[in-house]
C-alpha positions in Angstrom: -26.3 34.7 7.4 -27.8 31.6 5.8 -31.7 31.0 7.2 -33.2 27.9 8.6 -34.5 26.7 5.2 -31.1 26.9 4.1 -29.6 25.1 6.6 -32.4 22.6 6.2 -31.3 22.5 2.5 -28.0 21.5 2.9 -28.3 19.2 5.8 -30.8 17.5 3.5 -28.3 17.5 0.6 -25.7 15.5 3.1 -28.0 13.0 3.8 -28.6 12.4 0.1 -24.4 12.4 0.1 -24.3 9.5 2.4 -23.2 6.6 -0.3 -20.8 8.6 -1.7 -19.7 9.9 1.3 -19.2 6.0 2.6 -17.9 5.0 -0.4 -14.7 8.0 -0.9 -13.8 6.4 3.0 -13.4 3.0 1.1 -11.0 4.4 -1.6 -9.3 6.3 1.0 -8.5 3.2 3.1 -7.0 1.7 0.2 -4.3 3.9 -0.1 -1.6 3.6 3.3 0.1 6.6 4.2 2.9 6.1 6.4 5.5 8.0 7.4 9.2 6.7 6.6 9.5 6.9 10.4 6.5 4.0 10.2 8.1 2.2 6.9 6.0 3.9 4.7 6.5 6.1 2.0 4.6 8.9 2.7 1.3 10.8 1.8 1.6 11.8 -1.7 -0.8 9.1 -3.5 -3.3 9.6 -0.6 -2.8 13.8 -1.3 -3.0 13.0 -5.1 -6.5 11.6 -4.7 -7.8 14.2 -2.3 -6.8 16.9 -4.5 -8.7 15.1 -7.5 -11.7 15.3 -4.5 -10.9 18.8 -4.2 -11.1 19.3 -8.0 -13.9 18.0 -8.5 -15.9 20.1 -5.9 -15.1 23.2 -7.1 -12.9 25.2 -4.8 -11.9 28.5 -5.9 -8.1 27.1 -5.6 -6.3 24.8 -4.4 -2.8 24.8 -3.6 0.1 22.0 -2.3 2.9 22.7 -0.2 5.9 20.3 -0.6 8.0 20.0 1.9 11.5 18.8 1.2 11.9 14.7 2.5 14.6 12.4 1.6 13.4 9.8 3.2 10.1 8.8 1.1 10.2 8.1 -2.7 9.4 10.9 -4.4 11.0 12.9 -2.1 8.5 15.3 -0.5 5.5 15.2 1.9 2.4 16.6 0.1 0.3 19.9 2.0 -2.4 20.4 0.6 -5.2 23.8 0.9 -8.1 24.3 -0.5 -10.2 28.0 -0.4 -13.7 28.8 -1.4 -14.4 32.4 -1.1 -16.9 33.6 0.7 -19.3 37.0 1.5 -17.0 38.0 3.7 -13.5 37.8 3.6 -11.9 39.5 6.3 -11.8 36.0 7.9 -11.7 32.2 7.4 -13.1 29.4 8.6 -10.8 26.7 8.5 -11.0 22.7 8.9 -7.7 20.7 9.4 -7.6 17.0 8.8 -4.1 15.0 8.3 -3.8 12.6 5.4 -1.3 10.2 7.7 -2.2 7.2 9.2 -0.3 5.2 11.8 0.6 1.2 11.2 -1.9 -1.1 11.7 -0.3 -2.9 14.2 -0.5 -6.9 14.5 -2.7 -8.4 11.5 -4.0 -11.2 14.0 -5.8 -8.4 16.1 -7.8 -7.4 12.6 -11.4 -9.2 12.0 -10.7 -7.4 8.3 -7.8 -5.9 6.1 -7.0 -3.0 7.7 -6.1 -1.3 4.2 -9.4 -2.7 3.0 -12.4 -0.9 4.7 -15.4 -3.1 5.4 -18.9 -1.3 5.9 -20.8 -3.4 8.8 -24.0 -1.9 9.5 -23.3 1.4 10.7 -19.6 1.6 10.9 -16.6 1.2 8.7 -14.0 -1.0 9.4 -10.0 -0.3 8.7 -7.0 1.9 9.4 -7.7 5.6 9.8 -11.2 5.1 9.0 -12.0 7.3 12.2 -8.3 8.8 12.6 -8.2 10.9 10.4 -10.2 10.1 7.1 -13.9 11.2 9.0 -13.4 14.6 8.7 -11.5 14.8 5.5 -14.3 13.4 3.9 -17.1 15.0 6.2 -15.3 18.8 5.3 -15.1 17.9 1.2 -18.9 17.2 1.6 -20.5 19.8 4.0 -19.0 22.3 1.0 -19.8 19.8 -2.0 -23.7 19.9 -0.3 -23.1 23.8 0.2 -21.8 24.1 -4.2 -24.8 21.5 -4.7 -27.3 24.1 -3.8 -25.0 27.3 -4.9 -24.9 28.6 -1.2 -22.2 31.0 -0.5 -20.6 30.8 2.7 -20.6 33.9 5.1 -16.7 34.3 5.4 -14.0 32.2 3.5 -13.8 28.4 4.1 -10.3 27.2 4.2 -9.7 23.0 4.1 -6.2 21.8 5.4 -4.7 18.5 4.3 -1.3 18.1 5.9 1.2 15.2 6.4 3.0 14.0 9.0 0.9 14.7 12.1 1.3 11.1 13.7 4.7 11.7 13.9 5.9 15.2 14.8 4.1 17.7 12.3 8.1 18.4 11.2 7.0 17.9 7.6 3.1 18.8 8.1 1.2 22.1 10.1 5.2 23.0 11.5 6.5 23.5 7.9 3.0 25.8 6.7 3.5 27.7 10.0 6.7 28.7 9.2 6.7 28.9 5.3 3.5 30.0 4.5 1.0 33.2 5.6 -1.9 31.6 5.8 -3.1 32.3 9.0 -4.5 35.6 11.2 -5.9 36.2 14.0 -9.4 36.6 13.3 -9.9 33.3 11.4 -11.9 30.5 12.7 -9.9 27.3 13.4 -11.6 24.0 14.0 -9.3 20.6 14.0 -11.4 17.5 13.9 -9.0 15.0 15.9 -10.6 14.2 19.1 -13.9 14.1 20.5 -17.0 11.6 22.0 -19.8 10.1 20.5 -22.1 13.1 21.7 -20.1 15.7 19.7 -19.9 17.6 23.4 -16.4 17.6 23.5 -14.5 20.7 22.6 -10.9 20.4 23.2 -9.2 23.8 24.5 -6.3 22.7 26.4 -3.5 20.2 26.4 -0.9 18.7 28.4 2.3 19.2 27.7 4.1 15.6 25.4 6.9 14.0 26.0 8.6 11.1 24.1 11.2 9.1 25.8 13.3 6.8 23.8 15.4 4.6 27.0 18.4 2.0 25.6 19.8 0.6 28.3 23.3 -1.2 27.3 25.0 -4.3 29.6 27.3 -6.8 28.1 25.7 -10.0 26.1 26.0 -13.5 26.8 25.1 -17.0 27.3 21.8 -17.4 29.2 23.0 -20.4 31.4 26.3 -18.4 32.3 24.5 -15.0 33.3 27.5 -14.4 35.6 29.4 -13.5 32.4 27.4 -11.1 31.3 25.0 -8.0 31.9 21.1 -8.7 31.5 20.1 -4.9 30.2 16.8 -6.3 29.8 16.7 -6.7 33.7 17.9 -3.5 34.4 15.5 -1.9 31.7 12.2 -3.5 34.0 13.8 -2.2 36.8 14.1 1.4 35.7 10.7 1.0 33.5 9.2 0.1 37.1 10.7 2.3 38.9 9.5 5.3 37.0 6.4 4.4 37.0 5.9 4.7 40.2 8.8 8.0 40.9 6.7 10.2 37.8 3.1 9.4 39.1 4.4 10.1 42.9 6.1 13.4 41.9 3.8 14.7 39.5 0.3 14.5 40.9 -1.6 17.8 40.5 -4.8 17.2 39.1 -7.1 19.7 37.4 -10.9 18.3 35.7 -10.9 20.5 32.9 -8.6 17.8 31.1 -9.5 13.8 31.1 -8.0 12.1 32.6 -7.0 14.8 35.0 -3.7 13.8 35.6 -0.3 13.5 34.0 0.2 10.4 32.7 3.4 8.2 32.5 3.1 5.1 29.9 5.6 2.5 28.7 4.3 2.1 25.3 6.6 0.4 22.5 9.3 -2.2 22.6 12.4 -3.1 20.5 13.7 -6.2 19.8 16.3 -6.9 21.6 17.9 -11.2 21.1 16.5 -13.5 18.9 16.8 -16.3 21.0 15.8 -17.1 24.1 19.0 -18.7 25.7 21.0 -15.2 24.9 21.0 -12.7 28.0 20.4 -9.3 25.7 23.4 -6.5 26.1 20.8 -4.2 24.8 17.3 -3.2 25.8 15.1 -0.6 24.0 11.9 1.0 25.4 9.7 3.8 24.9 7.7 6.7 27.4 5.0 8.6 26.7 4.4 11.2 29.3 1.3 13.9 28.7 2.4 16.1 31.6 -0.1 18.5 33.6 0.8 22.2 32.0 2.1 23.4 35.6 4.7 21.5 35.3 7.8 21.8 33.1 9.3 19.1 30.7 13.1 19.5 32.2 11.6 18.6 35.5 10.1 15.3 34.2 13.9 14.7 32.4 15.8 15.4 35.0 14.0 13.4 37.3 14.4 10.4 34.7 17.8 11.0 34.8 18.1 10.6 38.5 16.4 7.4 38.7 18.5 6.1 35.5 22.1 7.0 37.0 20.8 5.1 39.9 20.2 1.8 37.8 23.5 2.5 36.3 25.3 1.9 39.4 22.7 -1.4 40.8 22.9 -3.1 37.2 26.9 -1.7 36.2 24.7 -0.5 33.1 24.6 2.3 30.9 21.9 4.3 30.0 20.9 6.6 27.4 18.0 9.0 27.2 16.5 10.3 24.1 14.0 12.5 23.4 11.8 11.6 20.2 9.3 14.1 20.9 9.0 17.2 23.8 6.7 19.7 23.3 5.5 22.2 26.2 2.1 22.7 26.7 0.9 26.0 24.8 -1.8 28.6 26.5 -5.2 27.1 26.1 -8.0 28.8 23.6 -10.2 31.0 26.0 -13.5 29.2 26.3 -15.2 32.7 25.6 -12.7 33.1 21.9 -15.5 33.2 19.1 -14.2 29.6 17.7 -15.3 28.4 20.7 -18.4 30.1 20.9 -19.3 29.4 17.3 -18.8 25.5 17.1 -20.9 25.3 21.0 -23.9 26.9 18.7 -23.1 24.8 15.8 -23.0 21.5 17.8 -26.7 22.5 20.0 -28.3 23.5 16.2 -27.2 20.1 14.4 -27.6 17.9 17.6 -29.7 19.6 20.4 -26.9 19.0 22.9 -24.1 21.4 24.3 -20.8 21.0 23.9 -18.3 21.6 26.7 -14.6 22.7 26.4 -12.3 20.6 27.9 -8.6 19.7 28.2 -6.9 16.5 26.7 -3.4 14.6 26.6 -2.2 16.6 24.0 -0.3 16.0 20.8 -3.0 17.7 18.2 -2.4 20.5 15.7 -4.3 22.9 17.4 -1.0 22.9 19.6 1.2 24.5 16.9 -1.6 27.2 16.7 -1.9 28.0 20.4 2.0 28.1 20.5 1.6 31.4 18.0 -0.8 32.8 19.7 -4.2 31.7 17.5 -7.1 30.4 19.1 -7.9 27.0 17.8 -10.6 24.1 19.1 -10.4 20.4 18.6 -13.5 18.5 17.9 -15.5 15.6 16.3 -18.0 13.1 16.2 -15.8 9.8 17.5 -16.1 6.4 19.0 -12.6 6.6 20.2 -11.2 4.0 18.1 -7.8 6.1 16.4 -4.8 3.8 16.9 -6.7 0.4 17.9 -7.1 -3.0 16.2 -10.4 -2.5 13.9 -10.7 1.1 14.0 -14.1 2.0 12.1 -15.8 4.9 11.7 -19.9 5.5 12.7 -21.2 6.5 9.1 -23.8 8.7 11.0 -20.9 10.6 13.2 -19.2 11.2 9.8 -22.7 12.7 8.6 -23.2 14.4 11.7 -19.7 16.3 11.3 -20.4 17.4 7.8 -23.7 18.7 9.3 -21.8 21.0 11.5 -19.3 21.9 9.4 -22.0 23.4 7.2 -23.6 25.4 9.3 -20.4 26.7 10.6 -19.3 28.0 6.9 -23.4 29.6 6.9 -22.7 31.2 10.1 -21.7 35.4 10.9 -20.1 35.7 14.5 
């Protein structure tokens, strides 16, 4: 195991990495990667870059896995892993980032260019900045400081690039898992996705995620004769209302390892439905997102749904159509005594005198698809919170810190 003057070494040689560090986030910004799902066209420039990254570090190898997708240009979506042996190798430590970003969202909401990242004093400013371009960056870097100084980690260090976590993982962590041997038991497995602005927050546990895709169909027709037609816009607020209040009512446990400590029901996005204002719509599109309490089982939540939407049928004389873009049941949580945890708690007090605390989340992370096979993985990071908003940025020092941590992870014997 490294000693302190070696950890002093390389946490010295990050801090000397900071410009570059800063400016690799800039060129990263610069390149969108969106799903087709999102209009985009996938990950493979953004992958093409990291992999010169990768190159340039000096990993022992590097490898992509393609997996097959018609619907993007060149007709794959790029996985990418990188290894760097270690003393040890009868385990890995690995860090997962995902190259995907999700759309900006309304330009007026943006002080800047989303696809052009702005430094402001201590943050940087622009899409996936902070969700999920800190800790690609912060992982190159803890083991470009660690080559720097010709350290050799304690057990092998594994970096993960995949696609396609923002929408599914079909094409991203699902498609290694089940092509690819990557993985056992004993390996460390750290996914930088979520966290606070303490670096205290280990994730262990999620709910279980539900995506609800509601189209609600009436009949079309001239707003100033409604009696000719059927408003499926009106009927859609009804049932959007009504659920909202049926899901929080019947699913209420609470438990404070997760935060919030609740289920949670949202309405989120919203299709067009008429162009015009004096057209009553025959068709009305929404969205739910429901991070349900692991006691409770998905088919519950749908059938309940169901219920309150054959009941709107027969008020409105609509029809209504459920579909599920996303349902995943919540997998058993990492044991907050499972060396992963224990390993990144020490990690976090060495780096930043504080102590970290597992805790449960809303779920939808990659360390779900891990936990579903039975490996013990732990979600963490140094974050504002900003993934997904108008003006996302990233704190240059929480991108430091990570890299920090990282380091003295790949220096450390459990």
């Amino acid at each position: 195991m490294w000693q302190d003057k070696e950890f002093k070494m390389v946490f010295k040689r990050i801090d000397t990495l900071r410009r570059e560090m800063v400016q690799t986030q800039m060129r990263l910004t610069a390149i969108p990667a969106l799903s087709s799902v999102n209009k985009g066209q996938g990950e493979a420039k953004k992958a093409e870059y990291v992999k010169g990254l990768l190159k340039s570090t000096g990993f022992d190898k590097i490898e992509e896995f393609r997996a097959p997708d018609k619907t993007v240009p060149v007709g794959y979506r790029p996985n990418l892993v990188a290894r760097l042996r270690g003393r040890d190798h009868r385990r890995t430590i690995w860090v997962l980032s995902h190259l995907d970003v999700v759309p900006p969202g309304a330009r007026n909401l943006w002080k800047t260019d989303p696809y052009k990242a702005v430094v402001k004093g201590s943050k940087i400013y622009g899409r996936g900045t902070e969700d999920n371009q800190q800790p690609i960056v912060s992982s190159i870097y803890a083991v470009q400081a660690m080559k720097d100084l010709k350290l050799t980690p304690e057990y092998d260090v594994g970096l993960i690039f995949v696609a396609d976590e923002e929408t599914g993982s079909k094409f991203g962590i699902s498609y290694l898992l089940k092509k690819c041997d990557l993985f056992s038991r004993k390996d460390i497995i750290i996914i930088p996705d979520a966290g606070n602005s303490k670096s205290t927050m280990m994730e262990v546990a999620e709910k279980s995620i539900l995506w609800l895709k509601i189209t609600t169909r009436g009949k079309q027709c001239h707003a100033s004769a409604p009696q000719a037609g059927i408003n499926a816009h009106r009927a859609a607020a009804h049932l959007l209302c009504r659920l909202d209040e049926l899901l929080h009512k019947k699913f209420r446990a609470q438990d404070r390892i997760f935060s919030p400590p609740i289920s949670t029901f949202e309405p989120t996005k919203k299709e067009a439905n008429v162009e015009n204002v004096n057209t009553i719509p025959g068709e009305d599109v929404f969205y739910f997102d429901c991070r349900v309490m692991p006691q409770y089982c998905i088919k519950e939540v749908i059938r309940l749904i169901k219920q309150a939407s054959r009941k709107v049928e027969k008020t409105f004389r609509v029809k209504i159509a459920l579909e599920p873009v996303q349902a995943a049941q919540a997998a058993p949580p990492t044991k907050t005594d499972a060396p992963v945890v224990k390993m990144l708690e020490q990690a976090v007090r060495y780096v930043t005198g504080r102590k970290a605390k597992a805790v449960g989340i809303g779920g939808g992370t990659l360390a779900a698809h891990f936990r579903q096979r039975g490996y013990d993985a732990v979600v963490w990071s140094t974050v504002d919170g900003t993934c997904h908003q108008p003006n996302e940025y990233c704190v240059i020092n929480n991108m430091v810190t990570d890299a920090k941590v990282f380091a003295y992870l790949f220096g450390r014997r459990i």
